[in-house]
N, CA, C and O of each residue as an XYZ file, in Angstrom:
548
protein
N      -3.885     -3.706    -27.652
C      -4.324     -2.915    -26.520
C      -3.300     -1.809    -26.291
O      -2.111     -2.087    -26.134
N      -3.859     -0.271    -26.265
C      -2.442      0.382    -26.263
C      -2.559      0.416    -24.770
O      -3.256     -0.242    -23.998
N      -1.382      1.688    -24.517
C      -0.801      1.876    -23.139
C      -1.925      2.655    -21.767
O      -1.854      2.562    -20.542
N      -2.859      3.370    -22.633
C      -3.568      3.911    -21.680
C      -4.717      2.876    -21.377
O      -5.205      2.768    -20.252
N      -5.151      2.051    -22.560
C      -5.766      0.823    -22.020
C      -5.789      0.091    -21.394
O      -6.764     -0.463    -20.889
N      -4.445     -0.145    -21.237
C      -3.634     -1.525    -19.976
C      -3.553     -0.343    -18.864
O      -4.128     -0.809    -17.880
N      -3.144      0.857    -18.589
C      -3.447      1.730    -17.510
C      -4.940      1.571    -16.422
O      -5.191      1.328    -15.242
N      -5.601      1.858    -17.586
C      -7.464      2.203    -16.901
C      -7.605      0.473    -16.726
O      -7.968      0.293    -15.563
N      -7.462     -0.826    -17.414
C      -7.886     -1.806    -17.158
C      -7.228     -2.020    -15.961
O      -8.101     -2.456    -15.210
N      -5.778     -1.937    -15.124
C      -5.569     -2.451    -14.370
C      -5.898     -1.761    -12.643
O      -6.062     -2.232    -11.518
N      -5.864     -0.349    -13.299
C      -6.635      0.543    -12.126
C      -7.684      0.663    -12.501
O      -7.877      1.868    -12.342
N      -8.781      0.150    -13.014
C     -10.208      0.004    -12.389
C     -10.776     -0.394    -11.200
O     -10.031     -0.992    -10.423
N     -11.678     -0.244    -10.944
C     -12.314     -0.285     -9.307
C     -12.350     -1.497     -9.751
O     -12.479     -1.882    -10.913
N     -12.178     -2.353     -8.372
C     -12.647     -4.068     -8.354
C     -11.151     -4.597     -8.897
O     -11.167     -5.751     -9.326
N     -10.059     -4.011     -8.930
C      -8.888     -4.586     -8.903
C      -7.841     -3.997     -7.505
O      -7.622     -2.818     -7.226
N      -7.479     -4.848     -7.006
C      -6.434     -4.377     -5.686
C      -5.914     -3.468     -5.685
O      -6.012     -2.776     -4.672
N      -5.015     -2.945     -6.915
C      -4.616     -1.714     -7.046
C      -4.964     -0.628     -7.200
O      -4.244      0.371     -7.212
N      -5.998     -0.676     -7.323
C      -7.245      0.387     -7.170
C      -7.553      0.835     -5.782
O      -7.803      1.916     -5.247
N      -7.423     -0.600     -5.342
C      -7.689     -0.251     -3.105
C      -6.484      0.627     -2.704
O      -6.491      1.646     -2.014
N      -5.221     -0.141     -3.425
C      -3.809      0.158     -2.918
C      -3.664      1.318     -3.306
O      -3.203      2.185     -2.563
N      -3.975      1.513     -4.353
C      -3.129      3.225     -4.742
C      -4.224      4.292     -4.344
O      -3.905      5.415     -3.953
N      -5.558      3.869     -4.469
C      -6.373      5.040     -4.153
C      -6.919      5.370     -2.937
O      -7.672      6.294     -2.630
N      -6.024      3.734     -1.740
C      -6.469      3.634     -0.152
C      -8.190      4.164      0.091
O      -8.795      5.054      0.687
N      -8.497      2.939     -0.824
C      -9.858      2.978     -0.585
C     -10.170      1.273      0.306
O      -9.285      0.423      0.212
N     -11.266      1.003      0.990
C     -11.663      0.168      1.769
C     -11.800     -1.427      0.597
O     -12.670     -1.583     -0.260
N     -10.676     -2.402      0.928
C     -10.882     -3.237      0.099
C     -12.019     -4.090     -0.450
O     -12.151     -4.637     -1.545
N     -12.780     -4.047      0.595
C     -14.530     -4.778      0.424
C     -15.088     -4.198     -0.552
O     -15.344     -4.963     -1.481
N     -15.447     -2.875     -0.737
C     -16.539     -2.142     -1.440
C     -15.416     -1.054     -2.398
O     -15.714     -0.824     -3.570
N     -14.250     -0.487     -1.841
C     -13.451      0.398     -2.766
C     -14.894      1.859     -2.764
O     -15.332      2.703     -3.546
N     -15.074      1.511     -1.732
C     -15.877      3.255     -2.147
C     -14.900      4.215     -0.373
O     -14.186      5.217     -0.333
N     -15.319      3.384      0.621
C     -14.997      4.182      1.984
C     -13.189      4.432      1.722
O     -12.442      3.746      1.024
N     -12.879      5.555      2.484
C     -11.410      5.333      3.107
C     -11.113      4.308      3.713
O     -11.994      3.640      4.255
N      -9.978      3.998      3.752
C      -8.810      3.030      4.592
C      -8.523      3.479      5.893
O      -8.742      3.008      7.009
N      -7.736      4.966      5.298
C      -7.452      5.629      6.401
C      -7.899      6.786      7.209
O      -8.714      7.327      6.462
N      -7.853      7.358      8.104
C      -7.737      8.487      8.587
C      -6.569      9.473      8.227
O      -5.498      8.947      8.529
N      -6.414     10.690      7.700
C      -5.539     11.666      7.873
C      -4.737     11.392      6.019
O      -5.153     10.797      5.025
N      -3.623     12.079      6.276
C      -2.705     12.135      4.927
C      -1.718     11.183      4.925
O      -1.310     10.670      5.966
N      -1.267     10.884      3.734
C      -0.048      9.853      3.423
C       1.028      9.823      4.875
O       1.547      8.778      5.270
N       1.154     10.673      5.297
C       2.180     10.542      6.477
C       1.436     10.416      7.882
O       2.141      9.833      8.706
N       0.298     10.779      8.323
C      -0.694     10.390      9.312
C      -1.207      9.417      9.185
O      -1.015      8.949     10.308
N      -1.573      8.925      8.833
C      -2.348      7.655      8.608
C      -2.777      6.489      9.241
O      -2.081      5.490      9.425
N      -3.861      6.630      9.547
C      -4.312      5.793     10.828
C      -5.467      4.720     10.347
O      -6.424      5.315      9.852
N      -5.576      3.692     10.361
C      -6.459      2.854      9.912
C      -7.590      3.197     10.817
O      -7.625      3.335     12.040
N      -8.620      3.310      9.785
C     -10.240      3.014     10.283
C     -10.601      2.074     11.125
O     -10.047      0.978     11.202
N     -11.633      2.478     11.864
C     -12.008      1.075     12.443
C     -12.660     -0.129     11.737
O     -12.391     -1.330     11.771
N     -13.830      0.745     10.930
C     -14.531      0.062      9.956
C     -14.809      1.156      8.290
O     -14.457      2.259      7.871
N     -15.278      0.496      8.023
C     -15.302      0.917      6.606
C     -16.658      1.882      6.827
O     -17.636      1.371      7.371
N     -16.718      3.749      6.255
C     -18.384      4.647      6.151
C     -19.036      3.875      5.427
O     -20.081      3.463      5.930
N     -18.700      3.399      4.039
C     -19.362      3.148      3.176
C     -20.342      1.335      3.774
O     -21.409      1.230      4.379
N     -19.637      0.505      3.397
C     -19.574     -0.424      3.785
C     -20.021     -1.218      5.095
O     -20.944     -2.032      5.128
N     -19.231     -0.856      6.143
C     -19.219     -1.189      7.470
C     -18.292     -2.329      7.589
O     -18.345     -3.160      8.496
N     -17.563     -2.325      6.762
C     -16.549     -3.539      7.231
C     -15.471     -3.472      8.161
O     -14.741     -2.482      8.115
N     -15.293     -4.217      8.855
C     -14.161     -3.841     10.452
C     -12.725     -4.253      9.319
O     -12.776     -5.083      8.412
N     -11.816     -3.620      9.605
C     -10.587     -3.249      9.049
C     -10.012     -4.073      9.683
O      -9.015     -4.420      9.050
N     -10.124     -4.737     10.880
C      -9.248     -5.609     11.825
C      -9.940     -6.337     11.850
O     -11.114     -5.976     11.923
N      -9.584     -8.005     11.800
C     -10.208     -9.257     11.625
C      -9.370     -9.865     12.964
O      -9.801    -10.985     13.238
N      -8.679     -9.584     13.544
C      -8.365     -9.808     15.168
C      -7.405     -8.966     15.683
O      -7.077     -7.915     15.132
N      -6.850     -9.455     16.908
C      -5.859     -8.281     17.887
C      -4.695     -8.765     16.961
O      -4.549     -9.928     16.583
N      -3.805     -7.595     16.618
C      -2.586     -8.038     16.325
C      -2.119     -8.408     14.465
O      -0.954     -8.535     14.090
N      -3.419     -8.526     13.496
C      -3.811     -8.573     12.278
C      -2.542     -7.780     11.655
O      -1.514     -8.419     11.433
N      -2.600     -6.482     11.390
C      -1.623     -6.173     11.385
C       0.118     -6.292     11.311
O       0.932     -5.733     10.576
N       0.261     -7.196     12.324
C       1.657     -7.610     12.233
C       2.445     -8.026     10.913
O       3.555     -7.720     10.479
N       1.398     -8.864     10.442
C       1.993     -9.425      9.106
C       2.394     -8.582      8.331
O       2.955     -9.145      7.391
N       2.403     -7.010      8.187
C       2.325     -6.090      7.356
C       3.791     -6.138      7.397
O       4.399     -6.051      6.330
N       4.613     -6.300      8.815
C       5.996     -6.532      8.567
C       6.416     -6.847      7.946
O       7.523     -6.312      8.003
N       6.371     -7.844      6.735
C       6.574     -8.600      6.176
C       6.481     -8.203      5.334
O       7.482     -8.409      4.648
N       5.227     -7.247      4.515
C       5.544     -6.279      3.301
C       5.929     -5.303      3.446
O       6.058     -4.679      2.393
N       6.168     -4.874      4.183
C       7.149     -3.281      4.780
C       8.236     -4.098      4.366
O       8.426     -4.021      3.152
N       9.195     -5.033      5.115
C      10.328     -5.272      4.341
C      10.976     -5.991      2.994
O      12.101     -6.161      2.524
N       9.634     -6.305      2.659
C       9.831     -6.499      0.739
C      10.046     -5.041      0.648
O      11.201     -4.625      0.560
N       8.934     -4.132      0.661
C       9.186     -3.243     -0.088
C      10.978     -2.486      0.481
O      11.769     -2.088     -0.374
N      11.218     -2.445      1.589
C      12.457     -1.969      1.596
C      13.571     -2.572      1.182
O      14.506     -1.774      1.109
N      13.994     -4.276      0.715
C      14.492     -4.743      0.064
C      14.259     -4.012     -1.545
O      15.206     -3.371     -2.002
N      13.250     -4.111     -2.189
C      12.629     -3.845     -3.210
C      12.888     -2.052     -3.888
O      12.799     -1.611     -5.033
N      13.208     -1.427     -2.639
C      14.180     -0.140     -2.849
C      15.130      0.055     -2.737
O      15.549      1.068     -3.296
N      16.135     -0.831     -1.903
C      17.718     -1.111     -1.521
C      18.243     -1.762     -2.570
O      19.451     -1.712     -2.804
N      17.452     -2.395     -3.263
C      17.770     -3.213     -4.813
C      17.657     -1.945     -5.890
O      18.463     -1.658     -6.774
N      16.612     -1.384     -5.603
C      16.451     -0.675     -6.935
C      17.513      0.499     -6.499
O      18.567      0.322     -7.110
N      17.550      1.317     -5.880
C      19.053      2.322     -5.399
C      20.130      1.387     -6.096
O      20.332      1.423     -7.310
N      20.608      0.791     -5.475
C      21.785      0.361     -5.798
C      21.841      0.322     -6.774
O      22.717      1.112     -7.124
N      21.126     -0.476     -8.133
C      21.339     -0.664     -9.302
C      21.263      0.974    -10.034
O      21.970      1.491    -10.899
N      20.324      1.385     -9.418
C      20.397      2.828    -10.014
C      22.158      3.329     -9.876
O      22.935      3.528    -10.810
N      22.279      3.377     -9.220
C      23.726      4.115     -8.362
C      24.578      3.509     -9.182
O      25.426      4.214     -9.728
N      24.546      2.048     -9.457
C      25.859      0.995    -10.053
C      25.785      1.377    -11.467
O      26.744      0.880    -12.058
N      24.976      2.109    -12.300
C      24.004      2.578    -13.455
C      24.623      4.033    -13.477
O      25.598      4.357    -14.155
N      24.120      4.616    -12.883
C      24.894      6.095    -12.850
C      25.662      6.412    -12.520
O      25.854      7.585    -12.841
N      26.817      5.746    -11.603
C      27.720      6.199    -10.930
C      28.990      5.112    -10.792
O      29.323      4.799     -9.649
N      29.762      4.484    -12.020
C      30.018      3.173    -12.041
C      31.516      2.809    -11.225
O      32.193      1.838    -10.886
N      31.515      4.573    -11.160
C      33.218      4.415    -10.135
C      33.122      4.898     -8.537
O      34.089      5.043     -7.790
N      31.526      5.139     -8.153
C      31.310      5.256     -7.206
C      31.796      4.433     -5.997
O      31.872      3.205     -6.012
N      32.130      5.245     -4.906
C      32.553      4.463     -3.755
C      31.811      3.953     -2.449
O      30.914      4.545     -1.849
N      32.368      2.748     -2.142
C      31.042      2.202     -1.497
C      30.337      2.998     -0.550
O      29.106      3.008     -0.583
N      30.860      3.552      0.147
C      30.028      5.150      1.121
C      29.033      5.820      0.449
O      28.071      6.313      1.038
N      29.255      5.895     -1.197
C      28.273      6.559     -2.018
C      27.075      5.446     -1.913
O      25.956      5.801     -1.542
N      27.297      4.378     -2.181
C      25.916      3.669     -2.156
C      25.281      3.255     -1.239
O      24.296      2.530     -1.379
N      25.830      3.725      0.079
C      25.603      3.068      1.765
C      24.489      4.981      1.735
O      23.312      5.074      2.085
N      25.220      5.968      1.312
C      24.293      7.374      1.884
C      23.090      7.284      0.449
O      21.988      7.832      0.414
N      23.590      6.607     -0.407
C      21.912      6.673     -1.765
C      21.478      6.109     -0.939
O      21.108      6.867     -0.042
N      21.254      4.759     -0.675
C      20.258      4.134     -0.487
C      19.623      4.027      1.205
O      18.629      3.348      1.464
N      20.316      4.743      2.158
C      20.185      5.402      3.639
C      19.163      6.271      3.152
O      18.042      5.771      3.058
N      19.294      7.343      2.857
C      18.574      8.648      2.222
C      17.193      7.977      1.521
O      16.066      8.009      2.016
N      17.479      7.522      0.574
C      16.284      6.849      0.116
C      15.422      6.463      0.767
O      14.307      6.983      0.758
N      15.837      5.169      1.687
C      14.960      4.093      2.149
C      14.368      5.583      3.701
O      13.243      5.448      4.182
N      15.251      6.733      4.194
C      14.556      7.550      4.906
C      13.619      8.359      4.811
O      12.868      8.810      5.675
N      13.696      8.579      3.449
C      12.899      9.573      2.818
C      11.403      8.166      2.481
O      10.347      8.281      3.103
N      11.547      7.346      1.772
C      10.564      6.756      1.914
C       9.707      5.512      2.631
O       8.864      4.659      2.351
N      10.437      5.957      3.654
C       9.929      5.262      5.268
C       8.312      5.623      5.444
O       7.555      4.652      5.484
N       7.855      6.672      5.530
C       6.972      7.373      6.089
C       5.616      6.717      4.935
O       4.447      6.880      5.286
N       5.803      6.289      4.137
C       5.021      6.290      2.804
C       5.026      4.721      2.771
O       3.917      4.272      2.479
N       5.755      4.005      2.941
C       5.893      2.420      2.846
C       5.297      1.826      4.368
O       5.165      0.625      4.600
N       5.075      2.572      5.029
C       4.386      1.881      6.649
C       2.811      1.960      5.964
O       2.175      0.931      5.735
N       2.514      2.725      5.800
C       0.888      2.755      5.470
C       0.211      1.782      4.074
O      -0.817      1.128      3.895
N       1.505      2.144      3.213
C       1.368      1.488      2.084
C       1.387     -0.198      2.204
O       0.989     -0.900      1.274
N       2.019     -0.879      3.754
C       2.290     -2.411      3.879
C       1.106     -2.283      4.224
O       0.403     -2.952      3.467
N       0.544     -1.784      4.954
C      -0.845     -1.879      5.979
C      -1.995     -2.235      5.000
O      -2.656     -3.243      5.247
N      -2.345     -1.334      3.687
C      -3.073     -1.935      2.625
C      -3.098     -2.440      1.653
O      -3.996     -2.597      0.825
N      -1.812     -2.810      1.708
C      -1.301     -4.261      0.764
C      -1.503     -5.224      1.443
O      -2.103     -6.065      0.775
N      -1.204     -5.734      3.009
C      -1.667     -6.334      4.008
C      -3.142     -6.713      4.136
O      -3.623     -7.832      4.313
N      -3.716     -5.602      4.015
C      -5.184     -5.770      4.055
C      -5.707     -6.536      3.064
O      -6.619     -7.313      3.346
N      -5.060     -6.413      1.325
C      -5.800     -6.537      0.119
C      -5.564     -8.173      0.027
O      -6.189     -8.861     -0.781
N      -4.578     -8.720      0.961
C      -4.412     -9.975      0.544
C      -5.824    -10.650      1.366
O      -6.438    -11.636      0.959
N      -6.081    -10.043      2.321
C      -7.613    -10.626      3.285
C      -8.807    -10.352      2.717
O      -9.654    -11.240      2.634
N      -9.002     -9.289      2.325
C     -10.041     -8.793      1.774
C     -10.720     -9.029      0.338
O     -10.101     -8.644     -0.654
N     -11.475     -9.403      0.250
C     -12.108     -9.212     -1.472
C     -13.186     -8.330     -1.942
O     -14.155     -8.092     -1.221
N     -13.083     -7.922     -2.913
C     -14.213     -6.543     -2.901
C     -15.350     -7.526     -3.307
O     -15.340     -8.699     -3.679
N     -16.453     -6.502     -3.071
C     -17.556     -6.867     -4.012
C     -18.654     -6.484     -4.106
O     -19.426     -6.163     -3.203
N     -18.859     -6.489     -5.578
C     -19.245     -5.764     -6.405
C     -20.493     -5.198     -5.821
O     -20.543     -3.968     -5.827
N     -21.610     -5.898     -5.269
C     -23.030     -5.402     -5.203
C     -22.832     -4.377     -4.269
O     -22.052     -4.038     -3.379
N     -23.803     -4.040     -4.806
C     -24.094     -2.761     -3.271
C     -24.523     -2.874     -2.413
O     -25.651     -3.353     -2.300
N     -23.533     -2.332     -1.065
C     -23.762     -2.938      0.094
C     -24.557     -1.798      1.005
O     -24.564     -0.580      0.827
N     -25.275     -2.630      2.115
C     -26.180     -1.169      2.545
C     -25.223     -0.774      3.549
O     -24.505     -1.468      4.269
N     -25.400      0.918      3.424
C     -24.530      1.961      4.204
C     -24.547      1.257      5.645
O     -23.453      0.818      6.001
N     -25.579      1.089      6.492
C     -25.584      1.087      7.552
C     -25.121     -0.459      8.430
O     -25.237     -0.755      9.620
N     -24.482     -1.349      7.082
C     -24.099     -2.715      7.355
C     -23.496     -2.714      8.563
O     -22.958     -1.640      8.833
N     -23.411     -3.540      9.359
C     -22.360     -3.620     10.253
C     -22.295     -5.082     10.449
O     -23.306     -5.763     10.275
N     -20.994     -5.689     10.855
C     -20.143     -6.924     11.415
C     -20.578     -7.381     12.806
O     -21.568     -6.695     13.060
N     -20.448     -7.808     13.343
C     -21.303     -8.398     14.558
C     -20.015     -9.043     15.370
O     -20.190     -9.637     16.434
């Protein structure tokens, strides 16, 4: 299997990462997730396509904490090693402002990004086609 094969097989529609990277609605992967751009980003109420409610109770959400700070572990790891990699006589102030800078710069991008990683663990797509005007009750 070459490399662009294992590419398209794992981002095909009907795989999570397909919801995640293309912030499409995890049920159906056709509606948005969100409202607005990578840095606005406001969760839907429900899904255009679909009609699926994005919130399964008050407070759903929260858990996303929890992958918000993997992923910022998961960049405070990867900085550093970068830094300990490129910079091997660097002083510890150098790796306290890499990985400050870093984890600031990609703050804005990892809040939205927990929110539908959050989601993809609740959600399952599927496949049939669902009628537009579905709605949740």
């Amino acid at each position: 299997m070459g490399k662009f094969e294992l590419r398209n097989q794992i981002m095909k529609k009907g795989s999570k990462l397909y919801s995640i990277f293309k912030r499409k609605c995890p049920h159906c992967h056709e509606g948005d997730f969100f409202e607005g751009n990578w840095l606005k980003a406001n969760i839907k109420e429900k899904c255009d396509h679909c009609g699926e409610k994005f919130s399964k109770e008050p407070g759903f959400y929260q858990g996303s904490y929890y992958v918000v700070y993997a992923l910022g572990v998961a960049v405070f790891v990867s900085l550093w090693v970068a830094t300990r990699v490129l910079f091997p006589l660097a002083e510890m102030m150098t790796y306290v402002w890499v990985i400050l800078a870093g984890l600031f710069i990609l703050a804005p991008l990892m809040y939205p990004l927990s929110k539908i990683i959050w989601a993809n663990f609740f959600f399952n797509y599927k496949k049939e086609k669902l009628d537009p005007k579905h709605e949740d009750a």
